[in-house]
C-alpha positions as CSV (number, residue, x, y, z in Angstrom):
1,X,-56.6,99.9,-125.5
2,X,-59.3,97.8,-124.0
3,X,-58.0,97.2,-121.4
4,X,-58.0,101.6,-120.3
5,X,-61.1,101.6,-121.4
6,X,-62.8,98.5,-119.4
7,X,-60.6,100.4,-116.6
8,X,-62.6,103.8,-117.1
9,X,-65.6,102.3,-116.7
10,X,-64.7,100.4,-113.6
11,X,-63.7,103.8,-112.3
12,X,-66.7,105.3,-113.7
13,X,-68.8,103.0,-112.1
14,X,-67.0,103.3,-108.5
15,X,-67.3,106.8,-108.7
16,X,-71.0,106.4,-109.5
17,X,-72.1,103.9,-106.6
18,X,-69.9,106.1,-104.2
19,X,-71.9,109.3,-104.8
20,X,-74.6,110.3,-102.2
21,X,-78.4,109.6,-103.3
22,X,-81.2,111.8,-101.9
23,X,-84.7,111.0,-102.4
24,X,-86.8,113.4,-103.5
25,X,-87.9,115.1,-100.4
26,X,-84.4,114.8,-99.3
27,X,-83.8,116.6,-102.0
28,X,-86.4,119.3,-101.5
29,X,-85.1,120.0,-98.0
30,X,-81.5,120.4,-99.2
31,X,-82.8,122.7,-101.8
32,X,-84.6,124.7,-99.4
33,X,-82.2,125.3,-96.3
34,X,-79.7,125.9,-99.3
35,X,-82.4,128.3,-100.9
36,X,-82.7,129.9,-96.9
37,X,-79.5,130.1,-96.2
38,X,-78.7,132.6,-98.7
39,X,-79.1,136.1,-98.4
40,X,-81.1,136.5,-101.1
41,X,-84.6,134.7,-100.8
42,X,-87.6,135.4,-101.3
43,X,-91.2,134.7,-99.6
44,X,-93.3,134.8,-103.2
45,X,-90.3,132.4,-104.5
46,X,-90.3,130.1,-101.3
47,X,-93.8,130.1,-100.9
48,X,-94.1,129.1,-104.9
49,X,-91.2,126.6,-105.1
50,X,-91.5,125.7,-101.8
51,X,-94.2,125.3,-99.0
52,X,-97.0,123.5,-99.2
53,X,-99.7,126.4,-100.9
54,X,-103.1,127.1,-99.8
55,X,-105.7,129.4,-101.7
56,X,-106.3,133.0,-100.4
57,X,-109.4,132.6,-98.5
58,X,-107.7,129.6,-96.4
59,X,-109.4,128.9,-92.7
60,X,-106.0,129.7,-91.3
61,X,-106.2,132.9,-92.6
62,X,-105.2,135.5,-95.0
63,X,-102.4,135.1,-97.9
64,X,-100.4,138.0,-95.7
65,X,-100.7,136.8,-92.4
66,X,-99.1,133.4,-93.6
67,X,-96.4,135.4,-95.5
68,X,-95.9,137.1,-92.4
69,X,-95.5,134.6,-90.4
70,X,-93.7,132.7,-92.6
71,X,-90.7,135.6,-93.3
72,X,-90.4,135.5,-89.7
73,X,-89.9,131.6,-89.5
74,X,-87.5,131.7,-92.5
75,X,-85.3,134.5,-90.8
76,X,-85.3,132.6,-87.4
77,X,-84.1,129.4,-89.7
78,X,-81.9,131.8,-91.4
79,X,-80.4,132.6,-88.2
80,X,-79.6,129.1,-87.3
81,X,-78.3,128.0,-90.6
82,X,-75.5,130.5,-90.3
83,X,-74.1,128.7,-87.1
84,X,-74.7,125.6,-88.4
85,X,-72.0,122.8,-90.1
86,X,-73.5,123.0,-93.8
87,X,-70.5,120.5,-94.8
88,X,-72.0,117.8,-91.7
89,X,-75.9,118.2,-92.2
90,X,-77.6,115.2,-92.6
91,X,-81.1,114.6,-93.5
92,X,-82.8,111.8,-91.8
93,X,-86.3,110.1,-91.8
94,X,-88.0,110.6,-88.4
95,X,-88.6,106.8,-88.0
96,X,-84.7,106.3,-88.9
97,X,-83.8,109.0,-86.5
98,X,-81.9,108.1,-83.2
99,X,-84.2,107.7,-80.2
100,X,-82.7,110.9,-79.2
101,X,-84.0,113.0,-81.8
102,X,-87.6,111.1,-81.8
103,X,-89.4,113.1,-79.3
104,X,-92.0,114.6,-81.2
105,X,-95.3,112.4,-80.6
106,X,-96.3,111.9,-84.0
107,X,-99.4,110.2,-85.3
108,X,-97.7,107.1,-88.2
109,X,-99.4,110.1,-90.8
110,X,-96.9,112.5,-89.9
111,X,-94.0,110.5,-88.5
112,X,-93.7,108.6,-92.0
113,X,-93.8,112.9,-94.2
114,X,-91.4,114.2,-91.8
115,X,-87.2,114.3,-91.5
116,X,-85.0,115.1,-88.6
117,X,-82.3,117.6,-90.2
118,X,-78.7,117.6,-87.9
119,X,-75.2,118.6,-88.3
120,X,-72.0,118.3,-85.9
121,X,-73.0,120.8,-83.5
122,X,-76.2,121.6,-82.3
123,X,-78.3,122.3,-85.4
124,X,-81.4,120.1,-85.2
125,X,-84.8,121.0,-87.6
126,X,-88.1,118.7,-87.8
127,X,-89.4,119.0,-91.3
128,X,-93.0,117.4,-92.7
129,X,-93.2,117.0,-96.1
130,X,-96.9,116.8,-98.2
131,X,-97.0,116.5,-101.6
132,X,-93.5,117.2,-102.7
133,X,-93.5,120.7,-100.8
134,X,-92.8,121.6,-97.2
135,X,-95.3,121.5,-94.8
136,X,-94.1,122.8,-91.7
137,X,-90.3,123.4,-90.7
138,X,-90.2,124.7,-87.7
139,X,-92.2,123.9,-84.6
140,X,-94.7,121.7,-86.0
141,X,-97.8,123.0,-84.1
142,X,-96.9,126.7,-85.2
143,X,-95.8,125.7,-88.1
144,X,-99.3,123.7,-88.9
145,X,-101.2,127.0,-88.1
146,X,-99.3,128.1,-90.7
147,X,-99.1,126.0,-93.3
148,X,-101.9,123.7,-93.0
């Protein structure tokens, strides 16, 4: 009996150091092009859970405009999802990136926030993370407009 027990945990514990790790924004972004991908989301539930929130009377402009521009990034990333390889995308920290994916010119502020999403084919998102929300996700200079 000991010994199927000292065995369970040995297969417990292989199982366990096997098993992928995110970190937290890793996490986040998962949760997010998961969240996008479906057909069911939200802007008042991604833009709570989500992206990076700024009061009403933001500089950048009104509460709307960034929801509307902001439905139209998410149905453009939408778009893309669908073709992509859910089953091969990998998350990526810019700096860890291949040199062929690191061709935004990033101050060290930005390049150490943001990922490099990918899969098998052709699917390739920048993401910035700030404060344990998302930042920007599409083009980043857009995308700061938006967001920032």
């Amino acid at each position: 009996m000991k010994i199927f027990q000292i065995l369970i945990i040995a297969l417990f514990v292989a199982v366990k150091s096997d098993a992928q790790t995110y970190s937290s924004d890793e996490k986040l972004i998962r949760e997010f092009l998961t969240y996008v991908k479906s057909s069911s989301w939200s802007i008042d539930t991604m833009d709570s859970k989500f992206i990076v929130g700024y009061p009403v009377d933001s500089a950048i402009g009104s509460r709307e405009l960034r929801q509307k521009w902001l439905n139209t990034l998410v149905g453009f990333l939408q778009n893309h999802l669908k073709r992509a390889d859910w089953d091969a995308v990998k998350v990526v920290p810019y700096d860890q990136a291949p040199d062929s994916l690191q061709i935004l010119m990033l101050r060290t502020e930005y390049s150490t926030r943001s990922y490099v999403v990918t899969d098998s084919k052709a699917f390739t998102r920048y993401i910035l993370i700030k404060n344990n929300h998302i930042q920007a996700f599409d083009l980043f200079q857009k995308a700061f407009w938006l967001m920032d």
